[in-house]
N, C-alpha and C positions, 0 to 999 in steps of 0.2 A: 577380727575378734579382739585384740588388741585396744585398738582404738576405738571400740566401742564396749569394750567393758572396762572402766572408769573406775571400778570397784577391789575389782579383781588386779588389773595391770596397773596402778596407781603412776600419777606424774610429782608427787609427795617428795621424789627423789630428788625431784629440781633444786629443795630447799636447801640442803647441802651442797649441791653443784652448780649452780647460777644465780643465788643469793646472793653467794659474797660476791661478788662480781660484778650484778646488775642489781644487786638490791631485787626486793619484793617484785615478783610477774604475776601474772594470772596461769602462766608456766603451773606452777606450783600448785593451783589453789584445788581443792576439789567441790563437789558439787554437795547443796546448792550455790556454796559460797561463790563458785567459778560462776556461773550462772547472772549473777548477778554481775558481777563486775566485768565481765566478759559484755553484758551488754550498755556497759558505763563508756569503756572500750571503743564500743561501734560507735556513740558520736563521734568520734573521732576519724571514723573510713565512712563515712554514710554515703550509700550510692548517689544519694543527690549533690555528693562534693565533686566527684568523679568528671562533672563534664562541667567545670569552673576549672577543675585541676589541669583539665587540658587542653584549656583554652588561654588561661591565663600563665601558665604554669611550664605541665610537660611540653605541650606541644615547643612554646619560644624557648625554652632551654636546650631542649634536643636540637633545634631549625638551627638555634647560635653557634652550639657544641662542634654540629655538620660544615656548617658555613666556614667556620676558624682552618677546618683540615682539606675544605674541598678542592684548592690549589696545587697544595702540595702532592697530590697524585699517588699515593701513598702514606700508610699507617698502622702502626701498631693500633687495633680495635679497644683491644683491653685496654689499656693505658689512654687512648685518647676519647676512647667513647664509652666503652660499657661499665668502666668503675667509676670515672669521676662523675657522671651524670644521676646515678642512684641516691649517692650520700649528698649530691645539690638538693635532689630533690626534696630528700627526708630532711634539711638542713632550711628547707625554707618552708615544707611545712610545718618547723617545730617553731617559726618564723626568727628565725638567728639572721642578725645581718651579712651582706657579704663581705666585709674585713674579716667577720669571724671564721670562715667557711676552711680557710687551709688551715689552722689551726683543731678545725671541729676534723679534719680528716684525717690531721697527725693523730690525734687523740683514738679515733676509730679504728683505724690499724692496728694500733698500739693493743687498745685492748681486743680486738679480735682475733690476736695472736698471742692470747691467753694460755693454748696447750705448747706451745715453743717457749712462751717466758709469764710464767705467772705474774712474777713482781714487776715487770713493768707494765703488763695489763692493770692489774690492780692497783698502783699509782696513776694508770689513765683513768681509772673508773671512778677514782677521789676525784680527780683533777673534772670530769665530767659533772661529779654530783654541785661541787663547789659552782660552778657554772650556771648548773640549772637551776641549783639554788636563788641565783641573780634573775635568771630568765623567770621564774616562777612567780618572786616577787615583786617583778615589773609586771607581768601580765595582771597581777591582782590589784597593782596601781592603774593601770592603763593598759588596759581590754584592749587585743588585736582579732584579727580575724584569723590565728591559727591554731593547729593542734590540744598546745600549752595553755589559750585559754579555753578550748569548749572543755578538756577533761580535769580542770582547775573548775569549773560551773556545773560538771554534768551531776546531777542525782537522778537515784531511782529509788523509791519507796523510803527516803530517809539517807536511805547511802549514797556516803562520796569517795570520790578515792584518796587516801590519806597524800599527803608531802611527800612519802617516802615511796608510794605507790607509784606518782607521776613521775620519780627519779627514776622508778626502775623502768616505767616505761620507756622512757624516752630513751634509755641507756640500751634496752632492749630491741629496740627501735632499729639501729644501726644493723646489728647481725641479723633482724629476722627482716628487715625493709630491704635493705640496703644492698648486702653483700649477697642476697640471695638473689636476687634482679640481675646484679651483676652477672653473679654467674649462670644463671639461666639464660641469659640474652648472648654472652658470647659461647655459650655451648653447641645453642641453636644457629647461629651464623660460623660456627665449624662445620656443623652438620649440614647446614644448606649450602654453603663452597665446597664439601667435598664430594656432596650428592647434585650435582649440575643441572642434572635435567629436572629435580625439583625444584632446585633454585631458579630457574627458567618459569616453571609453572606458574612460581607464585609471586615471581616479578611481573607477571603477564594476568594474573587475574589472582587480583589483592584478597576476593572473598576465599583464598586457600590460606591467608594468614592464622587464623585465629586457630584450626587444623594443626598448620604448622606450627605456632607455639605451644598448641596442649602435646603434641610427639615430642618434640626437645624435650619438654619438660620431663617426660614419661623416661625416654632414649637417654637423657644423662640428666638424673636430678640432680638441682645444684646442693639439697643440703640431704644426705644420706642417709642420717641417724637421729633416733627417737628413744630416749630412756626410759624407763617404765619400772617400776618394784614393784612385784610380785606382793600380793597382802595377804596370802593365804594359798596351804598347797592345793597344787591345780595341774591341770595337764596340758600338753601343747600337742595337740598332733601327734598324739604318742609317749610324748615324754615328759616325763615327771619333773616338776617344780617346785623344789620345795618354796613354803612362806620364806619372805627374807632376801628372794634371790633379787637379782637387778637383769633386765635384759634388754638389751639395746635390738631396738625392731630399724632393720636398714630397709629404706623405702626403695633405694637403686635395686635390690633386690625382686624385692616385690613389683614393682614396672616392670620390669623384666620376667612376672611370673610366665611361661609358656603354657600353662593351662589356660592363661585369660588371653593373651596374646602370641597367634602362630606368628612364628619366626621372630623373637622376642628383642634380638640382638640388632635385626636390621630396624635404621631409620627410614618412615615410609609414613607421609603424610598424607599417604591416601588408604590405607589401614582403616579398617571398620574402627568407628569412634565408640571408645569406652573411657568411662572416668578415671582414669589414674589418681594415685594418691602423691603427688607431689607437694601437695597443698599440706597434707597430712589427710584427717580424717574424723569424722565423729563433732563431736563438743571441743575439740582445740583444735578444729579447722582455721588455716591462715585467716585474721582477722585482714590482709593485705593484698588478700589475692586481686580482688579486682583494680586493686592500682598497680602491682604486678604487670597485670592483661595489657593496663591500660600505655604504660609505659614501655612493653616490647612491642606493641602495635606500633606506635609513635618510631620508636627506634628502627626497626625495619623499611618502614613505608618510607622516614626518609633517607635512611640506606639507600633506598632502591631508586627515590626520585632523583639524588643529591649525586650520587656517585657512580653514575653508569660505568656496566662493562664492571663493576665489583668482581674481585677474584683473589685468589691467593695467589701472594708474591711467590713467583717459581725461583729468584735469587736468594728466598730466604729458608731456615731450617723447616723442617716439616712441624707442622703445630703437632701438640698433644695435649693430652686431657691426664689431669693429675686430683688427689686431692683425696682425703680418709675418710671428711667431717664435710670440709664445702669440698665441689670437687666441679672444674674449672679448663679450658685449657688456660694458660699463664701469660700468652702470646700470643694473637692474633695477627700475622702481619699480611696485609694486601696490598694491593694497587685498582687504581680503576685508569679511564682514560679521560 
């Protein structure tokens, strides 16, 4: 109800909360305006990018990523595969070169840890705009083939996305591309090392992947919470709301509803399939998700080719899953043979 009444539960809120920060989103906008620019936007993900992306793209970055740790016999996951392969990604399809990449990754930390230290998020997010600033009007000199220039060209009926509009995307880019991939791909390979005999399954018959990554998603969403203002009193299930109020809708919640899903808490990739809202839902559905898909398929398959016998290190602490806003395990450490 929420996410589809757009009227009533307003995303208006953003403008105060992720403006200063990331500059102007589609976050913010409401309808028809979102509407429009939402599908300025989708140049930029167009399913016909999708199988360039990973061929040219995801697939040799993750094959390289695998290859650099497949000796060593042992790995922290997180740290050597599920964070730094996300922000590569979205780092070359903004097409930034690679000298700039550790630098664009200091910067993304920085400001994605915005609720621990505002002010140095917010000196990352100058330091980002000044950047793109550069990147923007290179592209407008000398057209590449990525991101920065199809949404620097795209129009629809007249409109384009302003300077500041492409800032914020790009700036946006990082939390909603990036760090959520992240955490979804290692949550899922918690839950499939701790769950064995699925891990088995679907080492053994790949067409249980895609299964398996919509239950992660569902079983620990990587990003929880959804902000919403109230624009007039209304009811929720009972209870009164006044106009004015703000309310954070948690989606880890709702996956977990036990009316839609028996036994809501276990992971179980073989569970009758229902759409979860990990994505979100409505009109501000992930504009990402199918590069999402695209990118834990890739990550798994060659987990599974690259590193047989995969398993949690039994010498190391037991992982866990933390996290209020993303939520993640922090450590991933295994071994294979």
């Amino acid at each position: 109800a929420v996410f589809t009444d757009n009227v009533t539960f307003s995303t208006r809120v953003y403008e105060d909360m992720v403006r200063p920060l990331q500059g102007p989103t589609i976050l913010e906008m409401q309808e028809p305006e979102h509407a429009t620019y939402r599908r300025l936007h989708e140049f930029a993900f167009a399913k016909s990018s999708m199988k360039r992306w990973d061929t040219e793209l995801v697939g040799p970055l993750v094959d390289r990523t695998i290859a650099r740790i497949r000796d060593d016999k042992r790995a922290d996951l997180v740290a050597a595969v599920f964070m730094p392969i996300p922000v590569r990604i979205i780092a070359a399809l903004l097409g930034l070169p690679e000298s700039d990449i550790g630098e664009f990754h200091r910067l993304a930390i920085d400001l994605l840890g915005f609720r621990a230290d505002m002010e140095t998020a917010m000196k990352a997010s100058a330091e980002m705009k000044e950047y793109f600033i550069g990147v923007l009007a290179d592209r407008r000199k000398s057209p590449k083939d990525d991101m920065v220039t199809i949404l620097s060209r795209a129009e629809i009926d007249g409109v384009k996305m302003s300077d500041e509009q492409i800032y914020g995307f790009m700036r946006n880019l990082l939390p909603a591309g990036a760090e959520t991939t992240s955490r979804s791909t290692a949550s899922l390979a918690l839950a499939l090392l701790t769950h064995t005999d699925q891990l088995d399954a679907v080492r053994a018959d790949r067409t249980l992947l895609p299964q398996a990554i919509e239950e992660g998603i569902r079983w620990e969403t990587p990003l929880l919470n959804f902000i919403r203002e109230v624009t007039t009193d209304t009811e929720f299930f009972g209870l009164d709301i006044p106009r004015g109020s703000t309310m954070m809708v948690n989606l880890g919640s709702a996956n977990h509803d036990e009316t839609r899903w028996p036994d809501p808490e276990t992971f179980n990739i073989f569970r009758e399939r229902k759409p979860h809202i990990g994505f979100g839902h409505g009109v501000h559905l992930c504009l990402g998700m199918h590069l999402a898909r695209l990118e834990s398929t890739k990550f798994f398959n060659a987990l599974f080719d690259e590193l047989p016998g995969l398993r949690l290190d039994p010498d190391a602490p037991p992982p866990y899953v933390s996290g209020t806003m993303f939520r993640s395990p922090p450590r991933l450490d295994v071994v294979w043979d």
